[in-house]
MDAnalysis code that builds the backbone (N, CA, C; Angstrom):
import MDAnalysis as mda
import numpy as np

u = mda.Universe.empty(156, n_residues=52, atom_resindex=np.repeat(np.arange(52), 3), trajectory=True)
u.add_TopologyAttr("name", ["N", "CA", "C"] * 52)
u.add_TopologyAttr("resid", np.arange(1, 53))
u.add_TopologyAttr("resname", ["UNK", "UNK", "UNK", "UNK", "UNK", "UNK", "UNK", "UNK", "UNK", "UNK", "UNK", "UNK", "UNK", "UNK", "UNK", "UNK", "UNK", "UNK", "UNK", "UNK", "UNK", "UNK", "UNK", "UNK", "UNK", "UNK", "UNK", "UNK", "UNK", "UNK", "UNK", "UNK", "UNK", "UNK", "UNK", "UNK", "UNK", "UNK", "UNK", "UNK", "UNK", "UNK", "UNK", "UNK", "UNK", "UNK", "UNK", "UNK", "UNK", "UNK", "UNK", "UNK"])
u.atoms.positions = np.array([
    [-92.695, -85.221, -169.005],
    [-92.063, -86.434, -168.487],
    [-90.869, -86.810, -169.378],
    [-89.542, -87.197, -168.742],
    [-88.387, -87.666, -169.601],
    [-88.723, -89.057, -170.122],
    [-88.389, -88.925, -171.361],
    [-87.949, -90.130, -171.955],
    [-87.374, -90.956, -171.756],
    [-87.218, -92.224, -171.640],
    [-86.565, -93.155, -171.315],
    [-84.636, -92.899, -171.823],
    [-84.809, -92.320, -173.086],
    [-83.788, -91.990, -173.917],
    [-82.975, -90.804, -172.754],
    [-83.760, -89.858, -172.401],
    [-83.075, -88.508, -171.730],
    [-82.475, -89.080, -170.628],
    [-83.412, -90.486, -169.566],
    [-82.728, -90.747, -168.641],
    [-81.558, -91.545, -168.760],
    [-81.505, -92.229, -169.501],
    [-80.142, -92.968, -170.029],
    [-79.198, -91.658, -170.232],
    [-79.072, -90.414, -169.881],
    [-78.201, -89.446, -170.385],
    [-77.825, -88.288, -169.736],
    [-76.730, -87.975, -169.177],
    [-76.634, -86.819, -168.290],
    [-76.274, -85.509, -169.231],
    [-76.826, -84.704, -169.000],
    [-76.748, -83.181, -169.814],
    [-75.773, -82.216, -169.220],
    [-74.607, -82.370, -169.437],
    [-73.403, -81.774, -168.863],
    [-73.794, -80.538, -168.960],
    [-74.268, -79.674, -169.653],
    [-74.918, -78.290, -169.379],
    [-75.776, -78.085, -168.574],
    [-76.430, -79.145, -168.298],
    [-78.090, -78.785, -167.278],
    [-77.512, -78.739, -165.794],
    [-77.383, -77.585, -165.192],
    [-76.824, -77.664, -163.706],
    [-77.812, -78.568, -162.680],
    [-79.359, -78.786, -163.096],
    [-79.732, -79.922, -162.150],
    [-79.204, -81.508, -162.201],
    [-79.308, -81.402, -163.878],
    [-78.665, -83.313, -163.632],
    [-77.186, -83.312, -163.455],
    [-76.595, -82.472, -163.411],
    [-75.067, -82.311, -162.971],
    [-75.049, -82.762, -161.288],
    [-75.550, -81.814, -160.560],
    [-75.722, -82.023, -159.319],
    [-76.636, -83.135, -158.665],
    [-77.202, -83.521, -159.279],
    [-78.291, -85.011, -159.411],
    [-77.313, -85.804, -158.928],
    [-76.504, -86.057, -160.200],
    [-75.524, -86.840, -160.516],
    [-74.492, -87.045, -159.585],
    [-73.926, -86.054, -159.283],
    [-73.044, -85.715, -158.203],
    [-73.311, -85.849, -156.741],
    [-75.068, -86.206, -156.825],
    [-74.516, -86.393, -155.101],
    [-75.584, -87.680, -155.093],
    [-76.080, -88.349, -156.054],
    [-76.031, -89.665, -156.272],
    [-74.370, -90.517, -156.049],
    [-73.906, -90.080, -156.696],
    [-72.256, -90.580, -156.967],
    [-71.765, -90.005, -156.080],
    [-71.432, -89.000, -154.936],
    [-70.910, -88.296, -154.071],
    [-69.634, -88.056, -154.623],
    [-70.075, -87.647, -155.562],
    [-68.125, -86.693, -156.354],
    [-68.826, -85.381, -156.819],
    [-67.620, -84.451, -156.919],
    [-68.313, -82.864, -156.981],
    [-68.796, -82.703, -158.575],
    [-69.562, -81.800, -158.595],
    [-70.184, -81.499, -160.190],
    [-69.061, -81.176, -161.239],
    [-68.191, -80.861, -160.921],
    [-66.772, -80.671, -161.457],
    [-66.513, -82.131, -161.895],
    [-66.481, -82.723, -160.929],
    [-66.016, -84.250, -161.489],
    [-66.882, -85.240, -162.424],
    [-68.455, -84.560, -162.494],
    [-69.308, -85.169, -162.828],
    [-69.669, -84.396, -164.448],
    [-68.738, -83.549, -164.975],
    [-68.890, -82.439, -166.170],
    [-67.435, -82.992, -166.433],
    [-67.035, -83.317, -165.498],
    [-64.956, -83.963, -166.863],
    [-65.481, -85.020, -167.174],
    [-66.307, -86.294, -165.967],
    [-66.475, -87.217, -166.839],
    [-67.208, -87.306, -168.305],
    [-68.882, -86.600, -167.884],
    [-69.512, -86.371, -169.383],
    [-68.686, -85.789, -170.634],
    [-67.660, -85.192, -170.342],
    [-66.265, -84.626, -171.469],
    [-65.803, -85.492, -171.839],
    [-65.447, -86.833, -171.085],
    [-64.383, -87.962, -171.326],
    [-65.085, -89.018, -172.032],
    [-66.413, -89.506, -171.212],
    [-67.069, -91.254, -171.490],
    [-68.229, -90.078, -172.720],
    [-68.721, -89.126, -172.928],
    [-69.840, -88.654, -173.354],
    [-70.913, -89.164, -171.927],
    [-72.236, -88.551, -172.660],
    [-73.435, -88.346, -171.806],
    [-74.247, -89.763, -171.617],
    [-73.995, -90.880, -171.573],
    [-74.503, -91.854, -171.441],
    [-74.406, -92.138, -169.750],
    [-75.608, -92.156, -169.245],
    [-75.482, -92.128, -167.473],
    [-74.402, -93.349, -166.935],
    [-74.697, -94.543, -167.886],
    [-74.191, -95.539, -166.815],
    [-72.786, -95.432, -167.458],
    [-72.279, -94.455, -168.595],
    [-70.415, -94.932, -168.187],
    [-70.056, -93.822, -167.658],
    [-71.194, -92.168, -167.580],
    [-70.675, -91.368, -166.293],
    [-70.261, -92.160, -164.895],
    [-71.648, -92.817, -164.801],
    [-71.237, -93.443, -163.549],
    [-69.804, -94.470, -163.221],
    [-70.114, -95.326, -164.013],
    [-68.644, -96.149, -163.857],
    [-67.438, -95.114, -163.896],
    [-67.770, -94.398, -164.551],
    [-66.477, -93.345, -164.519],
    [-65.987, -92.588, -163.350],
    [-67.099, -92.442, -162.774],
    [-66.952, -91.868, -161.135],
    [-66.843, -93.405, -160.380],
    [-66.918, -93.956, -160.482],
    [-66.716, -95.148, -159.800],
    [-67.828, -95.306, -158.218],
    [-69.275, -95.435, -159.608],
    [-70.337, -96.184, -159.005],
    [-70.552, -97.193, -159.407],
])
């Protein structure tokens, strides 16, 4: 079971929470691996970053 810590965090290497991510947010996994590059792996400023 994830940690509370892991879910607060998207794993730009892990191709499932990439695509998780990506079609939660409906932007491509591409867009969802520049943001984790830009804000780091913290879910909620991936998200704001994709503009959820």
């Amino acid at each position: 079971m994830a940690s509370k810590q892991d879910q607060a965090r998207v794993a730009g290497g892990q191709d499932y929470e990439v695509r998780y991510e990506a079609k939660k947010t409906g932007r491509s996994a591409s867009a969802v691996k520049k943001a984790v590059k830009k804000v780091g792996s913290s879910r909620k400023r991936v998200e704001q970053r994709l503009g959820r």
